[in-house]
Residue, then its C-alpha position, 0 to 999 in steps of 0.5 A: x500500500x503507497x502512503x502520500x505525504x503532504x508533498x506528494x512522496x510515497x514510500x516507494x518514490x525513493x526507488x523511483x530513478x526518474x524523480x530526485x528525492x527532497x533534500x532534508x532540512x540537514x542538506x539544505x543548511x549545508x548547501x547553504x552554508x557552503x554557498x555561502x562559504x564560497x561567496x566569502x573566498x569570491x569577495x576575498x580573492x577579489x580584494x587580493x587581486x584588487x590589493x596586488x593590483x595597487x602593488x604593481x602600479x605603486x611598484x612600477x610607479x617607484x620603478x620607473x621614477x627610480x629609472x628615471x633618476x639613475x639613467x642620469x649617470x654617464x656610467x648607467x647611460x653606458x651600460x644601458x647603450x651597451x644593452x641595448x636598452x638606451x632608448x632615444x628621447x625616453x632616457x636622455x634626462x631631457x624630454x620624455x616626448x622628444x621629437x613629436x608635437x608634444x615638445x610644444x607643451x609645457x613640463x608638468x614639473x615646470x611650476x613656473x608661471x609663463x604669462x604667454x603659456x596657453x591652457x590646453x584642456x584634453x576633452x574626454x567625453x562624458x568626463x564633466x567635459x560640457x560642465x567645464x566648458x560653462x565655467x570657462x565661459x559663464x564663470x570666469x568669461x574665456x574666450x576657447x577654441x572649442x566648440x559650440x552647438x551655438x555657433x553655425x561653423x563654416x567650412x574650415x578651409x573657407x575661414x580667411x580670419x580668425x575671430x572670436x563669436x561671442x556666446x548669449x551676447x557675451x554671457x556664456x564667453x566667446x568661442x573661435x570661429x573654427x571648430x576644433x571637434x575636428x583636426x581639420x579645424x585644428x589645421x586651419x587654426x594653426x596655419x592661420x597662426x593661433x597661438x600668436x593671435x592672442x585670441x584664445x584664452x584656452x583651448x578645448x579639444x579631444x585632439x590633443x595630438x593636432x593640438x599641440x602642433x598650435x603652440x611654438x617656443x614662446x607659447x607652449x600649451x599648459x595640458x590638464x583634463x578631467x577623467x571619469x570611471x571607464x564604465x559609467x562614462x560609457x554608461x552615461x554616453x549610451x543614455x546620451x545617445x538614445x535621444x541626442x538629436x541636437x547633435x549637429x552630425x546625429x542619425x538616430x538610426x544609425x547612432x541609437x544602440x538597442x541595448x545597453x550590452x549591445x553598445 
């Protein structure tokens, strides 16, 4: 005779090979405390990874500053030339970006004040870059070579002068009448000799690359930014994304992700 109990068991379900017997209360408290046990090592591991993750960056920070201050002797330059591994422009104790545009900026160890030194702000997108870009306008009233979605910028070729285009009569600062979202713009600008100008109080650009080529001796760039987690500036560009009409170059379909994994 079968006895059902209150789950729908009999005493000859046990035997049974196609159901899986219910698990007892003793089972189940050591199912989940061993799931719980292995959550705990998860988060540990994790913390030692972050703390030897820390580890190597203080210890290659502290090599690469030790590198640094020994390949300075004459006898340490030798050895290294010998090795093979006195790389030009990088040890020579003088310029870390010997031979590319960026000679033209300023020493971040250089603290001394160059009246005709010209800031250059490196633009990260969704890094507080437009929060920025209205307090060199509407709070301290700089004149930028930026841009603008205020301003209708013509061709780059097309410009002849540079001027400055003032922005809610003035309120907001004045911007360049080139756009500088683009290298062509930052071409033009420097051929049509910007840093001499006196026009630009700073510069605002991703291309730092082509900026840098603006400056001259007498007037090197002073390079800062603003930087944001990885992760939630791409978190904050998808939502961006999803209804940036005003963006000048914006095509809804083709820009707009479906998802925030598929982006």
């Amino acid at each position: 005779m079968l006895v059902s109990s209150a789950f729908g068991n009999s005493s000859t379900d046990n035997n049974d090979p196609d159901r899986t017997p219910y698990r007892s209360l003793r089972e189940r408290r050591l199912i989940a405390e061993a799931a719980a046990a292995s959550h705990r090592q998860s988060l540990r591991d994790k913390r030692k990874l972050r703390i030897l993750g820390l580890l190597g960056c203080i210890t290659f920070l502290s090599l690469y500053t030790s590198f640094d201050m020994v390949t300075q002797h004459d006898s340490t330059k030798r050895f290294l030339e010998k090795a093979g591994l006195m790389l030009p422009g990088l040890t020579d104790g003088k310029n870390y970006i010997k031979g590319t545009p960026f000679e033209k900026l300023r020493d971040v160890k250089d603290t001394q004040h160059y009246p005709n030194d010209i800031p250059l702000f490196f633009l990260v997108p969704k890094s507080a870059t437009s929060t920025l870009k209205s307090i060199l306008g509407h709070c301290l009233h700089l004149n930028q070579a930026s841009s603008s979605s205020a301003i209708k910028y013509e061709k780059s070729s097309d410009v002849k002068e540079l001027e400055l285009v003032p922005i809610n009569d003035g309120q907001g600062g004045s911007f360049l009448n080139v756009n500088f979202a683009w290298p062509d713009g930052i071409q033009r600008a420097a051929e049509l000799g910007l840093a001499s100008s006196g026009l630009v109080d700073v510069v605002v650009t991703s291309y730092i690359y082509e900026a840098a080529d603006l400056y001259d001796e007498e007037r090197k760039g002073r390079l800062f930014t603003v930087l944001r987690h990885p992760i939630k500036r791409m978190v904050s560009d998808y939502y961006y994304m999803q209804n940036a009409e005003w963006e000048n170059l914006y095509d809804k379909e083709k820009d707009r992700p479906q998802s925030l994994m598929e982006y």
